[in-house]
C-alpha positions as CSV (number, residue, x, y, z in Angstrom):
1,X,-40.1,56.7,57.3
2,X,-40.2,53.4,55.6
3,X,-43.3,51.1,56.9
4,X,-42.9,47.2,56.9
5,X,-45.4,45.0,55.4
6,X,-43.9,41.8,55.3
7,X,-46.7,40.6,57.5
8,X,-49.3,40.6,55.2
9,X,-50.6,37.5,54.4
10,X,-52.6,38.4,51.2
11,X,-51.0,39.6,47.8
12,X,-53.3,42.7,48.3
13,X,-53.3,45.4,50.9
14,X,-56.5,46.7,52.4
15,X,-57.6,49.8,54.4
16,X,-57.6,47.8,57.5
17,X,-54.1,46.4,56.7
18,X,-53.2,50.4,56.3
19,X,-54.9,51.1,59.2
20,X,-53.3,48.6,61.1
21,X,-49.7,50.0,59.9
22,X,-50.2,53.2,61.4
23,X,-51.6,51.7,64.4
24,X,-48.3,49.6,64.7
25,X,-45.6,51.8,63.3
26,X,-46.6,55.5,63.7
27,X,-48.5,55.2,67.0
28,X,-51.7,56.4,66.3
29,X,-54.8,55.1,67.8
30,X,-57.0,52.6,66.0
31,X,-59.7,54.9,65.2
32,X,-57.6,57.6,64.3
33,X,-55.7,55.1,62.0
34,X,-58.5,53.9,60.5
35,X,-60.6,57.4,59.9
36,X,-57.4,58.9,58.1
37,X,-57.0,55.7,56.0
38,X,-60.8,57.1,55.0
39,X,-60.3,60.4,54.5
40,X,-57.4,60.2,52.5
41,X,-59.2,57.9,50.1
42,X,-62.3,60.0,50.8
43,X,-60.2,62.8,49.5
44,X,-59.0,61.1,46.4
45,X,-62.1,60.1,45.0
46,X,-64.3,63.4,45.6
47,X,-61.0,65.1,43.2
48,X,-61.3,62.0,40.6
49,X,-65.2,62.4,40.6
50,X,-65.1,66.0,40.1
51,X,-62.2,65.8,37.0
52,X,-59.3,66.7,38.7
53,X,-56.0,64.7,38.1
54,X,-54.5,63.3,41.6
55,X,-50.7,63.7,41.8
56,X,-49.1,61.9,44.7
57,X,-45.0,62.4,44.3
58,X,-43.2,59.3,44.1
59,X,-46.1,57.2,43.5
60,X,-47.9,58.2,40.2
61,X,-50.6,60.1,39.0
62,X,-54.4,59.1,38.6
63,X,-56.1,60.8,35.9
64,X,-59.8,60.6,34.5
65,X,-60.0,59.8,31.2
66,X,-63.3,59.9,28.8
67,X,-63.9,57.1,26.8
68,X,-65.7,57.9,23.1
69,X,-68.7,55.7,22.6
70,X,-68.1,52.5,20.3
71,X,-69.1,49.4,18.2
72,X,-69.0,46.5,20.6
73,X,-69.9,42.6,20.4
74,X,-71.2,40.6,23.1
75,X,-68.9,37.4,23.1
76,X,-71.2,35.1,24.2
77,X,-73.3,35.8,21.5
78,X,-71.5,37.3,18.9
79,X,-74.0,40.2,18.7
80,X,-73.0,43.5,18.0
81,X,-73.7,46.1,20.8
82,X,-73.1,49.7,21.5
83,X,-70.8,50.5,23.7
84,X,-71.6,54.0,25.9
85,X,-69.3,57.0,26.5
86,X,-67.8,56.6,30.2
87,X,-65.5,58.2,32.3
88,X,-62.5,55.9,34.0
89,X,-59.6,56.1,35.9
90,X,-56.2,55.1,34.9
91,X,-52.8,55.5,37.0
92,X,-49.5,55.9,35.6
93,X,-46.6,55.0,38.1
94,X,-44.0,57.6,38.8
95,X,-40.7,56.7,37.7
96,X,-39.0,56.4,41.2
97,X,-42.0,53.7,41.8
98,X,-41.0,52.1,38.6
99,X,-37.3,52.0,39.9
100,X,-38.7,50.1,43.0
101,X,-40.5,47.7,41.6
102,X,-38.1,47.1,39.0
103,X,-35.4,46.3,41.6
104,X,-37.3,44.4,43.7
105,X,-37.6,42.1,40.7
106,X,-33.9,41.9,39.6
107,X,-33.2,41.6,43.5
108,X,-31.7,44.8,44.1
């Protein structure tokens, strides 16, 4: 099932706008729409919070990552500052995302 979002008229796309495309296109009702929109992010980060790597096939992969404490410098001032250990997310694109995107740029 493809879903069209050529109506959006920001370059980003919200809950609500997700929400509003499974109002439109699957049928759903609003609430329903907008409750699985939730859980689904719900879902994603409670497994990122807890450490575990969330796979979604033919989209990418989010992973945790922890980040070693460092030397830092604050650029307004120029003075030196320690940077903490930390925990972020980083997504790598699948490759048959990668293959959209890159088509959608060449015009394919």
């Amino acid at each position: 099932m493809e879903l069209a979002v050529e109506s959006l008229e920001t370059p980003a796309l919200t809950k609500a706008q997700l929400a509003e495309l499974l109002f439109d296109q699957i049928g759903l009702n609003k609430r329903e729409s907008k409750d699985m929109i939730d859980a689904f992010f719900d879902l994603v980060t409670d497994s990122l919070v807890e450490g575990a790597d969330v796979k979604i096939s033919g989209f990418g992969n989010f992973q945790i990552r922890t980040k070693a404490p460092r030397p830092g410098r604050n650029p307004r001032t120029g003075e030196p500052v320690a940077i903490e250990a930390r925990r972020v997310v980083t997504f790598h694109a699948s490759p048959k995302l990668k293959e959209q995107v890159q088509m959608a740029v060449i015009g394919g």
